[in-house]
Structures are given as C-alpha cells and as structure tokens.
C-alpha positions in Angstrom: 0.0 0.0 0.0 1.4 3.4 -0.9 1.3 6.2 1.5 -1.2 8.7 1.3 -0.7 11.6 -0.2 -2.4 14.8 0.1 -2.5 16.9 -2.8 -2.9 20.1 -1.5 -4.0 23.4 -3.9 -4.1 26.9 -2.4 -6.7 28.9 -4.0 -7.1 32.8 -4.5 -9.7 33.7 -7.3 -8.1 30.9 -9.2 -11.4 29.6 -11.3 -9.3 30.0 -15.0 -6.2 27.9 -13.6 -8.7 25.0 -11.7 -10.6 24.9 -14.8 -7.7 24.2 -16.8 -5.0 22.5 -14.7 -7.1 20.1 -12.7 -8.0 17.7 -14.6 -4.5 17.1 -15.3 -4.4 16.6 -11.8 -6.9 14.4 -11.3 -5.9 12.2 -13.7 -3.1 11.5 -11.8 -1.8 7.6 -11.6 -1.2 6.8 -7.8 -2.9 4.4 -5.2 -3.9 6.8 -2.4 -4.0 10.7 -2.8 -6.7 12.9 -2.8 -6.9 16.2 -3.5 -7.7 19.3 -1.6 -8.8 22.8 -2.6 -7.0 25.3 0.0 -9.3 28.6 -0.6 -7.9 31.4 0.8 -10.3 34.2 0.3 -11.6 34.4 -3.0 -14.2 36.7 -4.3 -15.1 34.6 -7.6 -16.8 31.9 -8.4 -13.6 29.2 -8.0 -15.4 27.0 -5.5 -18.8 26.9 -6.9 -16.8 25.7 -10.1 -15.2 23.2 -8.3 -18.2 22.3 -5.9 -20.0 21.5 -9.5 -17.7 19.7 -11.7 -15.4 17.7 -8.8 -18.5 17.6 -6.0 -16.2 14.5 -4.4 -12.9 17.3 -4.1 -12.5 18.1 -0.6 -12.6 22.1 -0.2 -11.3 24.1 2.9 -12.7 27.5 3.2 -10.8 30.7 4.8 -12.2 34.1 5.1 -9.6 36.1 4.2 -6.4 35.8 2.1 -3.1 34.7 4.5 -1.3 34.7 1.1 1.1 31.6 0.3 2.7 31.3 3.5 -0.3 31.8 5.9 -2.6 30.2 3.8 -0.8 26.8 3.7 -0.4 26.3 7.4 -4.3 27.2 7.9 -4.9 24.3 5.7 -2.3 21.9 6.5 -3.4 21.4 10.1 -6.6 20.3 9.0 -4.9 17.5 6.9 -3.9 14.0 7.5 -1.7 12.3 5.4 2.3 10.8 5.5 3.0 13.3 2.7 2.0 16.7 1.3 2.0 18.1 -1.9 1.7 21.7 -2.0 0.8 22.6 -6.1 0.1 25.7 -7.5 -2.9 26.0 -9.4 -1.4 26.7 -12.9 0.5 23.8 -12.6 0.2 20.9 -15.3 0.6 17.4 -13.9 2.0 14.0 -15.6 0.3 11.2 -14.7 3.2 9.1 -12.6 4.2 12.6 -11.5 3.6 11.3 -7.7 5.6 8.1 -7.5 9.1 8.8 -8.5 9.0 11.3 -5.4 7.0 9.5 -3.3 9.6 6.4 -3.9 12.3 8.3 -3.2 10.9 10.1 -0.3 10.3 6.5 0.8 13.8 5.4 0.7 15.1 7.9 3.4 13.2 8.9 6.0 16.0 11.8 6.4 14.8 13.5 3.4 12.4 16.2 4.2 11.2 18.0 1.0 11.6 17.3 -2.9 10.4 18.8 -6.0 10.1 17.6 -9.6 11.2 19.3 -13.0 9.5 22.3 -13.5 9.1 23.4 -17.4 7.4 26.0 -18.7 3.6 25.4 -19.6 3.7 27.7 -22.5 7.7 26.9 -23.7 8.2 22.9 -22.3 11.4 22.7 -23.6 12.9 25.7 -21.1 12.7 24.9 -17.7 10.3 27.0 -15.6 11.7 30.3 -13.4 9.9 29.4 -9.8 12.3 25.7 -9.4 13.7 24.6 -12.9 15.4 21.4 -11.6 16.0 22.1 -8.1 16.8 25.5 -6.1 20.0 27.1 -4.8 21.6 30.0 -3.1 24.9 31.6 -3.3 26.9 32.9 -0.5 25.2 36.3 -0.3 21.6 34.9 -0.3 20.1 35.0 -3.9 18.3 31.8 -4.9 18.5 30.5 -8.5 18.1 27.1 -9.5 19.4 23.8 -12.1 18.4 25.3 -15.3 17.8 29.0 -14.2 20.0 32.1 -12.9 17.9 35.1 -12.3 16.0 36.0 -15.5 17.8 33.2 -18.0 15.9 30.1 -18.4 17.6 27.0 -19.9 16.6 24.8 -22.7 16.0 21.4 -20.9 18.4 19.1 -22.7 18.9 16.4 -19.9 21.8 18.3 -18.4 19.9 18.3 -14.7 18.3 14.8 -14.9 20.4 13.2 -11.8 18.6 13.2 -8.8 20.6 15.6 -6.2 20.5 17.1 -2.8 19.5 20.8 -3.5 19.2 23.7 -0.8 15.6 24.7 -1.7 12.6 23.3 -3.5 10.3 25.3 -5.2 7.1 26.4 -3.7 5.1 25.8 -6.7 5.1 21.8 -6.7 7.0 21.5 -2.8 6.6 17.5 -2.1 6.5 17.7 2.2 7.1 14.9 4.9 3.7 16.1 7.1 5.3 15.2 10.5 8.2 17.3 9.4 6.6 20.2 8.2 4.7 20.8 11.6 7.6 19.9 13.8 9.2 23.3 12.3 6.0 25.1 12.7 5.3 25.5 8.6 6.2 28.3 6.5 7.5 32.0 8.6 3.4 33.6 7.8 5.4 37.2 8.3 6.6 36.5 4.4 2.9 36.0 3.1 4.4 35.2 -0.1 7.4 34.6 -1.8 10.8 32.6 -0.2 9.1 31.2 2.5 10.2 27.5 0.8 13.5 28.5 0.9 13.3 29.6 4.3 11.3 26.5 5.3 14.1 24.2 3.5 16.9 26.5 5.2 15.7 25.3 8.4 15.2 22.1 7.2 18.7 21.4 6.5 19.6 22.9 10.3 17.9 20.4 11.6 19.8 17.3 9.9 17.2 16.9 7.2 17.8 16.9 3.4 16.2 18.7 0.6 16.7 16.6 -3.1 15.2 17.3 -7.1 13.9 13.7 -8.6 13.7 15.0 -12.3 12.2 11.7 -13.0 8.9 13.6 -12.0 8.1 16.2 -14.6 5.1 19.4 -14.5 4.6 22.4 -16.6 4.1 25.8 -14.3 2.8 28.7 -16.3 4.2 31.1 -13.6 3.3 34.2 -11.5 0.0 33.0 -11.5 -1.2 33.7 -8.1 1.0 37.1 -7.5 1.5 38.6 -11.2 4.5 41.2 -11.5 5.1 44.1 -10.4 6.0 46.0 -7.1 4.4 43.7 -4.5 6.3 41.0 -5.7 9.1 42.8 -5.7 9.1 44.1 -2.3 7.7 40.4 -0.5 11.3 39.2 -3.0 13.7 41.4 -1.5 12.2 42.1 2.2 11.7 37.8 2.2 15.6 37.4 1.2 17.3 39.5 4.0 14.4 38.3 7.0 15.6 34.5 6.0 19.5 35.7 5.8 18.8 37.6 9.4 17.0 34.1 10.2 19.4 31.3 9.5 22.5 32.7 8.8 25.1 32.4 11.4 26.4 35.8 13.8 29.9 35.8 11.8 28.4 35.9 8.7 25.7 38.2 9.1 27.8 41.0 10.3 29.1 41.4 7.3 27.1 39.7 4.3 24.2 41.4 5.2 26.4 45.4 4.9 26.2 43.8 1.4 23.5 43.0 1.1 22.1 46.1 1.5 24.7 47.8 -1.0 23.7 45.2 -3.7 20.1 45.5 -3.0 20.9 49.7 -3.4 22.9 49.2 -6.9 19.8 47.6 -8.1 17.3 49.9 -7.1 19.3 52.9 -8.5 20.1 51.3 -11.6 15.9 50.4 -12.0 15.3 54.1 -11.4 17.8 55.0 -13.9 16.4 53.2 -16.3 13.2 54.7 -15.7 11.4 51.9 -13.5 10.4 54.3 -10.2 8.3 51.2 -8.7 11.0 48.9 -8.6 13.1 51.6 -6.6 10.4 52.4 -4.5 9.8 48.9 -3.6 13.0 47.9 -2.3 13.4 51.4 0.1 10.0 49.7 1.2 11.3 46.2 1.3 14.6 48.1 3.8 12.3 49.8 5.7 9.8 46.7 6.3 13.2 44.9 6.9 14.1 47.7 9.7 10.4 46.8 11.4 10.6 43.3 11.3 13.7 43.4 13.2 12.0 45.9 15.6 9.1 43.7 16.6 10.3 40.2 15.9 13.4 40.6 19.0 11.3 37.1 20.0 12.6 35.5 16.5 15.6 33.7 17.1 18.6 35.8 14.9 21.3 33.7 13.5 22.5 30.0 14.0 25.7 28.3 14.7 26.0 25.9 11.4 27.8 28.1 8.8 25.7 28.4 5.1 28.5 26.7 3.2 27.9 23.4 5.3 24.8 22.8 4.0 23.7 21.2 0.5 23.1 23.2 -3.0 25.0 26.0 -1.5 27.5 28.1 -4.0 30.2 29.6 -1.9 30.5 32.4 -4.3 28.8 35.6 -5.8 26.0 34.7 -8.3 26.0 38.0 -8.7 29.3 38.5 -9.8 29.4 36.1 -12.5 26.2 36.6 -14.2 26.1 40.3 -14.7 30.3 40.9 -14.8 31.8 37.7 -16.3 28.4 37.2 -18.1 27.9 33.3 -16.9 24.8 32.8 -17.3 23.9 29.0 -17.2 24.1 27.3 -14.1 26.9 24.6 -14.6 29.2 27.4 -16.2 28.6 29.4 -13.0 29.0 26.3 -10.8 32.1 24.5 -12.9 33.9 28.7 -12.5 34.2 28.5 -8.9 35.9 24.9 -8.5 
C-alpha cells in the first residue's frame, strides 16, 4: 500500500487555472491521494466551479487571504496524510508525476522536501523560473536554480536529470514529509508570499534533514499565476531574502554579508530608477524599511545560527551576482564549474 498523499492546492480567485489545470491533476496515476482545494479568500466563483464539476474534491474554506505562506499552514493542520503536496494552481501534472518522489521520499526517511522538473507550460522545452530542476543560493543569499540564474531560463536538454541534494525546493510543486513540516511550525506567515520555501528548506537542512530534485517527475508551471509582477512582488522578494539571511545565517556571517547585502540591494534599485522603473526603486526602500520593522518587533525570532551556510547542500560559496552580470555566466553549470 502506498502512502497517502495529500495533494494540497491553495486557492485565490483561481477559477481559470482549476478549470484548466485540474483535470490534469486528477488524472493522476497513484494508489492513495486525494486532492484538496485550500481557498484562501476568493471573491469569484472558484469553488462553486469546483463544488460543481469535482462535487467528491475536498474544499477548505478561509475568510480572508493569508497569502502563500499563511494560507498553507491554515490548511495543512486540518490534513492527515504521510505526505504533502503543496501545487500551485497553474500547474500541469503528468500522470506518474507522484511516484518517482514518493519512492524516493520512501527510501530515506532523512529526506524532508523534494520537487520535480518544472518546465514551462507555454515553452516545455525551457525549464520553468519558480524551481527549474532544483533551487540554490549563493553565498550572499540570492536563490537560483538547475536550469535557471535570475532572468535566464535553460533549454531542458537532460543536463539536470540526476537526482541531487538541492538547498531549496520550489514552492510551486514542494513535495512535504507532514510530521516534518509541523515539527518546524510551517512556513514563517510574516513572508505571506514569496521565499518562505527557501526559508522552510533553510531550516530544514539545520535540523539534519535533506532537501533533493527527482527529475524523473516532470510538471509544466505557467508562472506568476497567483501574484503577477510588479511592485508587491518585488518588495515580499527582497524584504523575504534578507528576514531568512537575518534568520538562519550564522552571527559571523551576518555582520558582514548582510552590509552587502544592503549595498547590492541599493545598486539595483538605483540602476531600476535609472532606467526609468520608479516602482521597482520604490519597492525595495520599502522592502529596507519593512526589513528595519521586522527586526523591531520580531526581537522574540531567534537571529542567526551556529551551522555556517557553506555546510549545507546546493549552497555556492561564491557571488552569483558576480558572474552573471560581470563575467556574463549565465547557465548554471558554467557558474558552478567557474568556482571549482
């Protein structure tokens, strides 16, 4: 008997996407998973569609919207199953997309969190921005992944097949162990959206556990489907980035990555105003500033642990910065082969 997994959809005004994506979904090839609708809010007619077409889908009802973060531990204490399966809605499923993960998953209990390939819904031979084939951070605390540094998505050529330990795995198709999930208390609701999974894996890894891609498992993610672009995104991005660095990152290295931090953060906000983009300035002063109050009334949150960053797995002990916009690197194995 396989274990039971719980496929777990967080909803926000999301009728087009459930219309679309899940019957995909629930065409899915596995023994025992069911599928739950995670609404978080919405004003349109989502769950009456779903209520109507899938009458035997289980649907959890919030009020308000707790965005990505909040919205998922709402729902996820009022689920019982071994494993969770946190999908976007505008995600595309293959029909044995559960059981590669769930049988690797099921080969170490140490291993806390995987993802599949994500490609791109409307491009499938480029891996997808929010995962591509498994997430990592460089030593200053900018994420990128297998197949994708900042904007630059790769052509999927089988060059990120093997299955690998990873330092993050994206939020938009996040396999979960459930007992591990809760022991850490869920995703950090302060971040409502945006690098809460990469937070969540951070402290994953602390703890002894492992993060891994199993690119046997493929999906197709449209992207910024529940959050489009644009300043809030941007702001939730960068304020997300330096609370997790402030978070996990130990004393010694804080005191002077995050001085960085702050200058890098600066060059790219004056260079978006220069080239005529005044929201994307004004969004990271606000992402500082909401930085500054976080610190102010989150003294309770513990600040900085003792295992250094370049301990743990899928970490680049070097500036991804540095080599994608000055040495102009910018695939993921030329960035990674530079270094060594």
């Amino acid at each position: 008997m396989n274990p039971l997994v719980a496929v777990v959809i967080l909803n926000y005004n999301g009728r087009n996407y459930l219309e679309q994506f899940l019957p995909s979904v629930m065409a899915t090839e596995y023994e025992s998973f069911e599928v739950i609708i995670a609404d978080n809010g919405s004003t349109d007619d989502s769950i009456a569609f779903v209520e109507n077409t899938y009458p035997f889908i289980k649907i959890f009802r919030n009020e308000k919207n707790l965005g990505f973060a909040g919205g998922y531990n709402w729902a996820l204490q009022l689920v019982d199953a071994t494993y969770y399966v946190l999908l976007n809605s505008d995600v595309s499923v293959t029909p044995e997309w559960l059981t590669p993960v769930i049988s690797l998953m099921e080969t170490n209990t140490n291993i806390a969190a995987c993802q599949p390939k994500l490609l791109s819904f409307h491009n499938p031979v480029l891996f997808e921005y929010a995962g591509a084939s498994g997430g990592w951070i460089d030593c200053l605390g900018y994420p990128f992944s297998r197949g994708r540094v900042f904007d630059v998505c790769e052509q999927d050529d089988g060059q990120y097949n093997s299955i690998n330990k990873i330092f993050w795995a994206t939020g938009a198709a996040m396999f979960v162990r459930a007992n591990v999930f809760h022991e850490l208390g869920g995703f950090d609701p302060y971040f409502f959206a945006h690098q809460e999974e990469i937070d969540l894996c951070w402290r994953m890894q602390l703890k002894g556990y492992e993060i891994m891609a199993c690119p046997d498992s493929v999906v197709y993610h449209v992207g910024a489907g529940t959050l489009p672009r644009g300043g809030r995104k941007v702001f939730l991005n960068f304020r997300n980035n330096l609370i997790m660095m402030a978070k996990n990152l130990p004393v010694q290295e804080l005191i002077w990555k995050m001085p960085v931090r702050f200058l890098l953060d600066a060059l790219s906000a004056w260079k978006g105003l220069l080239s005529g983009d005044r929201f994307f300035f004004t969004a990271i002063v606000k992402a500082h500033v909401s930085f500054f109050y976080w610190l102010l009334i989150g003294v309770k949150t513990h600040i900085g642990n003792p295992k250094p960053m370049a301990t743990l797995a899928g970490v680049y002990n070097g500036s991804v910065v540095w080599y994608y916009f000055a040495k102009k690197k910018k695939r993921f194995l030329e960035i990674i082969l530079e270094k060594q």
